[in-house]
N, C-alpha and C positions, 0 to 999 in steps of 0.2 A: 167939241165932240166930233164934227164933221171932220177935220183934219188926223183926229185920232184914228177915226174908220180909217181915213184912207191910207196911213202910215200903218195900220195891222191889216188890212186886206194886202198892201206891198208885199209887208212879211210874208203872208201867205202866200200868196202866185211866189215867192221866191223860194219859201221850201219846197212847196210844190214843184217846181220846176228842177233843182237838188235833187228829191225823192223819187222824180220820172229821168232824170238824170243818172243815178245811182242804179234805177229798176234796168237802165239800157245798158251800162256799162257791166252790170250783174250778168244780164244774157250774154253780153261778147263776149267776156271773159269765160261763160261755162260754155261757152260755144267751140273758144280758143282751148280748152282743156280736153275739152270731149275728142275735136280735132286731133290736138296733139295726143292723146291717150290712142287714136285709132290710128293715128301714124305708128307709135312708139308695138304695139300689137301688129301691124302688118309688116314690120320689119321686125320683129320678132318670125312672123311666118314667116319671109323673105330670108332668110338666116337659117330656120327650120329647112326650109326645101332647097336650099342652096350647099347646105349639108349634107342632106341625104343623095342630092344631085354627086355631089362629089365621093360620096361614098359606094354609089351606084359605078361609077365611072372609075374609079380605083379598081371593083370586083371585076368589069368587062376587059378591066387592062390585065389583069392576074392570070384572069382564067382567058 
């Protein structure tokens, strides 16, 4: 019985350790996304104002 315990407590600290494993890799990865989603948005602005910059600078050449 004592051997038993301690072969199912094993198991346990080991999903345990999986499931706090899985909770960290879960955060970096929405961390990585959130990131990347504010990169992929400020190059979107960066693309928006680099347009209108060149469109600005067209009209000063015209006129």
């Amino acid at each position: 019985m004592h051997s038993f315990c301690i072969c199912t407590h094993s198991v346990f600290v080991l999903i345990l350790y999986l499931y706090s494993f899985c909770i960290c890799t879960h955060f970096v990865f929405a961390l990585i996304l959130y990131l990347h989603s504010f990169c992929i948005c400020t190059h979107s602005v960066f693309v928006l104002i680099l347009y209108l910059h060149s469109f600005c600078y067209r009209n000063q050449v015209l006129h």
